[in-house]
KETORVEX-406321 format. One record per residue: x, y, z of N, C-alpha, C in turn; residue in three letters. Coordinates in nm, 3 decimals. Layout:
N
{{X,Y,Z},{X,Y,Z},{X,Y,Z},"Ala"},
...
END
This chain:
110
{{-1.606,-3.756,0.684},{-1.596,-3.893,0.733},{-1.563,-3.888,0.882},"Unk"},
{{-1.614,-3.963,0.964},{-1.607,-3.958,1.121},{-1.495,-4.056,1.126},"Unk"},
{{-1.408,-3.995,1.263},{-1.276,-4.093,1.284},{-1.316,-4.255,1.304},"Unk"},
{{-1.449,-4.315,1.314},{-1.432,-4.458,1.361},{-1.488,-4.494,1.215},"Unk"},
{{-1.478,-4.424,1.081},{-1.534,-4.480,0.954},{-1.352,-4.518,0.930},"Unk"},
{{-1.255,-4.394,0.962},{-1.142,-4.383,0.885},{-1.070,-4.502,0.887},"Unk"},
{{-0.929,-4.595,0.880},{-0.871,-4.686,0.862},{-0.695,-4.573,0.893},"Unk"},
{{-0.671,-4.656,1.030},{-0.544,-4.625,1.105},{-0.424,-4.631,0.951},"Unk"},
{{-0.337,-4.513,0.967},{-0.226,-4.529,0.849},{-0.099,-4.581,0.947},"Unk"},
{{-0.013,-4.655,0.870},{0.102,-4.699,0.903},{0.172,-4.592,0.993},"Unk"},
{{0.278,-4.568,1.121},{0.357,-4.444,1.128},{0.500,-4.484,1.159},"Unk"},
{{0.547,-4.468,1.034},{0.677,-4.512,1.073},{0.802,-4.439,1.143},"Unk"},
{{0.714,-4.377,1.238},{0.801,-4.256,1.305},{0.870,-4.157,1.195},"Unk"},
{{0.917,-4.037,1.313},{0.964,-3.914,1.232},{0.852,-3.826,1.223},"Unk"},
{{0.744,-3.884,1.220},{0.675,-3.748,1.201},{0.606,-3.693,1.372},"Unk"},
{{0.584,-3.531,1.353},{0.540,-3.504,1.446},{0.438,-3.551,1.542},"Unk"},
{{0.473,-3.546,1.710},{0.362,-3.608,1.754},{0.240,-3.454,1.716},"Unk"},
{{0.100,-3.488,1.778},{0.040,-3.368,1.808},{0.031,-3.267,1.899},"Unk"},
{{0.033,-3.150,1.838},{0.068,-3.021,1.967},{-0.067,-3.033,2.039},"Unk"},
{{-0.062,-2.955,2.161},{-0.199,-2.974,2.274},{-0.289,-2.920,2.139},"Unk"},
{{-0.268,-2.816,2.115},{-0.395,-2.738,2.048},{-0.501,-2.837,1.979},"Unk"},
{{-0.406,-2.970,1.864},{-0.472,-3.045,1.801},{-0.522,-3.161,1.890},"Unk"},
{{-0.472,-3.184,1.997},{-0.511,-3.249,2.078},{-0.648,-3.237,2.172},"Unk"},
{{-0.622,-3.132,2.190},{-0.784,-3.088,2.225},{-0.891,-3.085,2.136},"Unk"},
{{-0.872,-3.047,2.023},{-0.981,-3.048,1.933},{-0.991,-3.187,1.859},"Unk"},
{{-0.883,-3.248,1.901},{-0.954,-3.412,1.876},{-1.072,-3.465,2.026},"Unk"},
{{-1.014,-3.407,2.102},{-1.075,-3.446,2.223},{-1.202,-3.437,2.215},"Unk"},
{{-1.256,-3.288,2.137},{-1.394,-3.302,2.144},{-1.469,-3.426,2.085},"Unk"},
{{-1.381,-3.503,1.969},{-1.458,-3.615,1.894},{-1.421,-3.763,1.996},"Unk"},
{{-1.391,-3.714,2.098},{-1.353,-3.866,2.234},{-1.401,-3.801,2.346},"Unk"},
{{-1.519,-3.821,2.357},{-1.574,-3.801,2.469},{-1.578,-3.930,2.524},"Unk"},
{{-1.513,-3.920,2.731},{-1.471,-4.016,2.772},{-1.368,-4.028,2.809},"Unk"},
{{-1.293,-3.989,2.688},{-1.117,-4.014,2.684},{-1.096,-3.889,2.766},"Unk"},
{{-0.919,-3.978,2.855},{-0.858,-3.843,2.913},{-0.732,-3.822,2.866},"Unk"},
{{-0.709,-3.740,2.846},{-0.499,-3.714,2.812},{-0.448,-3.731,2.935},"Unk"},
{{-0.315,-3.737,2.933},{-0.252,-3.745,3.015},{-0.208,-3.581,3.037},"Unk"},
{{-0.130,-3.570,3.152},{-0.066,-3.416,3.189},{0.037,-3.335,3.050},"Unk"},
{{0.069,-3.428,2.989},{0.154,-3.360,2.880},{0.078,-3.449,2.724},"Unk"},
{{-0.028,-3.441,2.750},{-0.102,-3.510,2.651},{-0.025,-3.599,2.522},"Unk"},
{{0.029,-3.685,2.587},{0.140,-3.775,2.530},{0.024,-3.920,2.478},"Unk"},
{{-0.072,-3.915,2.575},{-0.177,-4.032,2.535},{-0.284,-4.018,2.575},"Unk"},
{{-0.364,-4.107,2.543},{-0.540,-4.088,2.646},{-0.598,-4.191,2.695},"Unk"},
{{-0.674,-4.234,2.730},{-0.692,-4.327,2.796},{-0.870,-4.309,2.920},"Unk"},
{{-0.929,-4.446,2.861},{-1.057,-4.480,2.921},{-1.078,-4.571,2.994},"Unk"},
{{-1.161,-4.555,3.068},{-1.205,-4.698,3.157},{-1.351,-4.699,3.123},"Unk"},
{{-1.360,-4.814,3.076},{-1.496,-4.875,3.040},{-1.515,-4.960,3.225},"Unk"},
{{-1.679,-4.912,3.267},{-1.699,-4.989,3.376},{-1.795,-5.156,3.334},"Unk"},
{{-1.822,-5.226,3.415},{-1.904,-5.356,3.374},{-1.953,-5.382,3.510},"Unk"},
{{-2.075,-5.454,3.520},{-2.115,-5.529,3.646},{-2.083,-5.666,3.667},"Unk"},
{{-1.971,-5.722,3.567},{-1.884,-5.871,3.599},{-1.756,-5.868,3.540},"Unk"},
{{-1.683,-5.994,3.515},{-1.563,-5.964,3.485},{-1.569,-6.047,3.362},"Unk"},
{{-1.610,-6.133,3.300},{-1.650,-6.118,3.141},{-1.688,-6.050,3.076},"Unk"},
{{-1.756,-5.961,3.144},{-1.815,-5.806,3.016},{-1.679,-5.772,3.001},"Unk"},
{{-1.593,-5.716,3.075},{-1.500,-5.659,3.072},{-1.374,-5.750,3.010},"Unk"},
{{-1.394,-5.877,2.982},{-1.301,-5.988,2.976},{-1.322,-5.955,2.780},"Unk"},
{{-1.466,-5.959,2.791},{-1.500,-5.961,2.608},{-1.463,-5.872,2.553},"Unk"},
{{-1.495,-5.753,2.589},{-1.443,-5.599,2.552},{-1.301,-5.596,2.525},"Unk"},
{{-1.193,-5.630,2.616},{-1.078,-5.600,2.593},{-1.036,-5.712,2.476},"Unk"},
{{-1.106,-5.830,2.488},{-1.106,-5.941,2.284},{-1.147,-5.866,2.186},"Unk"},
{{-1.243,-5.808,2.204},{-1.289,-5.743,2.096},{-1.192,-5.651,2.092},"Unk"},
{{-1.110,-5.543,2.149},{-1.036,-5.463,2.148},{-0.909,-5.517,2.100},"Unk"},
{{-0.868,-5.607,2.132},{-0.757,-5.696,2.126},{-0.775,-5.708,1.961},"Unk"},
{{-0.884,-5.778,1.906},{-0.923,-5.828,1.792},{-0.942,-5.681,1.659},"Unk"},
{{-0.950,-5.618,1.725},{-0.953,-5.458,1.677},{-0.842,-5.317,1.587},"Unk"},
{{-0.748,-5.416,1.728},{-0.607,-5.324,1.728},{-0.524,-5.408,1.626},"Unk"},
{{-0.528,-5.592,1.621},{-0.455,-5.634,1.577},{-0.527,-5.567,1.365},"Unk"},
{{-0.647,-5.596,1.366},{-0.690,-5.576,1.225},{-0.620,-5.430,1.198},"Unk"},
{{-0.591,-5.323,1.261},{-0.583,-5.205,1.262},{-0.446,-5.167,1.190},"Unk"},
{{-0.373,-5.260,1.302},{-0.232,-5.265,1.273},{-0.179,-5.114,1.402},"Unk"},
{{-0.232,-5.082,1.496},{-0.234,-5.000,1.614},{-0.267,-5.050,1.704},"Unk"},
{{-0.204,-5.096,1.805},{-0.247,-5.125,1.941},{-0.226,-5.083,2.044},"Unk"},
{{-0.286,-5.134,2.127},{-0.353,-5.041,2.248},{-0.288,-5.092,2.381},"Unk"},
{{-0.278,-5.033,2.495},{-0.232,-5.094,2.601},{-0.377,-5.093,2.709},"Unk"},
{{-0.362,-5.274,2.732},{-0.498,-5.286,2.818},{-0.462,-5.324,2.933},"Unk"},
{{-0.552,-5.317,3.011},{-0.514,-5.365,3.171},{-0.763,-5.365,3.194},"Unk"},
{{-0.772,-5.522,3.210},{-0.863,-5.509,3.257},{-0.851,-5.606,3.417},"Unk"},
{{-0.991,-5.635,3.457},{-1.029,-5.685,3.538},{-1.195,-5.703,3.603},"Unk"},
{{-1.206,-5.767,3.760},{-1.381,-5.728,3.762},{-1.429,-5.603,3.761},"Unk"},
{{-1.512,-5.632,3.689},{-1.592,-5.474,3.644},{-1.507,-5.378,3.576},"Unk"},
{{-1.413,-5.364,3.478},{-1.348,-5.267,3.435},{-1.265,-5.351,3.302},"Unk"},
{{-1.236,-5.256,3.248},{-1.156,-5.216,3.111},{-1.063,-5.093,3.079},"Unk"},
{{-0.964,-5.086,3.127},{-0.891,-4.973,3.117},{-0.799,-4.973,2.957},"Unk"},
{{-0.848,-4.886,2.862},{-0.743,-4.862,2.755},{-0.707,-4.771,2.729},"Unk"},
{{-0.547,-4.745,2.683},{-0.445,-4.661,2.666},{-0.417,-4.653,2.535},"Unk"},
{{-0.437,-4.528,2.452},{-0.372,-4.516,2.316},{-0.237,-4.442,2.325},"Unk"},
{{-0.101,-4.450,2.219},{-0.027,-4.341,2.208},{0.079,-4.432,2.125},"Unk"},
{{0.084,-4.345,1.999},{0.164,-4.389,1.894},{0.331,-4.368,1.954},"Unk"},
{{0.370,-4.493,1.987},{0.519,-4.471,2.048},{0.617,-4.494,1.992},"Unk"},
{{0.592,-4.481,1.854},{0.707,-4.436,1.758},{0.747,-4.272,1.752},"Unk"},
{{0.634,-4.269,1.782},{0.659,-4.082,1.778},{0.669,-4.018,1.988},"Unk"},
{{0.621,-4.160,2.030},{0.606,-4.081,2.176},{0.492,-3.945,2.204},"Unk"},
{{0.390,-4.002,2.142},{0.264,-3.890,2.143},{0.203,-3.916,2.077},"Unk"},
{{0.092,-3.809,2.053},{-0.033,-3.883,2.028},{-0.054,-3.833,1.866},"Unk"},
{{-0.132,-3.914,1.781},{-0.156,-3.905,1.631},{-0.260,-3.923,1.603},"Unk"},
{{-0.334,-3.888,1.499},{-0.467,-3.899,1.474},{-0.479,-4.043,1.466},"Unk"},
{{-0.427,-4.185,1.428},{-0.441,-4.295,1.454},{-0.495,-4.322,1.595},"Unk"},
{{-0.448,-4.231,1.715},{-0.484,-4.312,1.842},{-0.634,-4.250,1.850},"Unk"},
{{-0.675,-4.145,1.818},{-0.845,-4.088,1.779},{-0.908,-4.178,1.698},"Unk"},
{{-0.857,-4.241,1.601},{-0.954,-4.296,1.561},{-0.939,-4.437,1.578},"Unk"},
{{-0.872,-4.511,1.678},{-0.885,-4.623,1.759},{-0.971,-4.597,1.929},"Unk"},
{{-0.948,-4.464,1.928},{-1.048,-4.438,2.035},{-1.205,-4.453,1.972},"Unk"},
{{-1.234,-4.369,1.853},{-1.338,-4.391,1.814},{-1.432,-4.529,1.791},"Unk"},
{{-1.310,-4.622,1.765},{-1.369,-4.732,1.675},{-1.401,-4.824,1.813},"Unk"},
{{-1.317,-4.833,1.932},{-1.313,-4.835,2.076},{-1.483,-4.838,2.112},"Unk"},
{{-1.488,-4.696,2.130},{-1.608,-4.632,2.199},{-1.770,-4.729,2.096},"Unk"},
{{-1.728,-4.767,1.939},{-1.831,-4.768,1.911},{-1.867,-4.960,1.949},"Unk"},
{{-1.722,-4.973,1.939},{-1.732,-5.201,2.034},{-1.791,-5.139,2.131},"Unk"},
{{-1.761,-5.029,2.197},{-1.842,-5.082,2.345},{-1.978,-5.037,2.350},"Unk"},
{{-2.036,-4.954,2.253},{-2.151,-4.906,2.276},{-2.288,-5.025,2.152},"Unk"},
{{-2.213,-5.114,2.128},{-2.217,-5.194,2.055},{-2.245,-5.347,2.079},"Unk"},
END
């Protein structure tokens, strides 16, 4: 099953964030996405040629995260969409924020 079929699980903290190792090898299934320096989160910028493409995207994203029950930190504007995953109950990253990247990548290619 590909991460944007799966359905985000609850995390009620306590459990481990992910070590780099698993982090990278999620990376290969987020192409796009970048980690941060201590791969604590990741994070994309979707570009646009106005500021409603980018206005709709982050609704749809908005509309996304809330069904999910995972949300995302957005910051858009003209021509852009910047989103941030990272499960901050744990303060790092979980297979939930991969497969909100996934489901992400497929609104926008969409």
């Amino acid at each position: 099953m590909s991460l944007a079929e799966k359905r985000c699980v609850p995390c009620r903290g306590g459990v481990p964030r992910l070590a780099l190792k698993e982090v990278r090898d999620y990376m290969n299934d987020a192409p796009g996405w970048e980690p941060n320096e201590d791969a604590t989160r990741i994070t994309r910028t979707f570009v646009f040629g106005n500021f409603s493409e980018a206005q709709a995207l982050a609704e749809k994203i908005g509309a996304l995260c809330e069904d999910e029950g995972h949300h995302a930190d957005l910051a858009f504007g003209w021509g852009y969409c910047r989103v941030m995953f990272q499960t901050h109950k744990i303060r790092g990253l979980h297979e939930n924020d991969f497969i909100m990247a996934a489901k992400v990548d497929r609104l926008a290619d969409g």
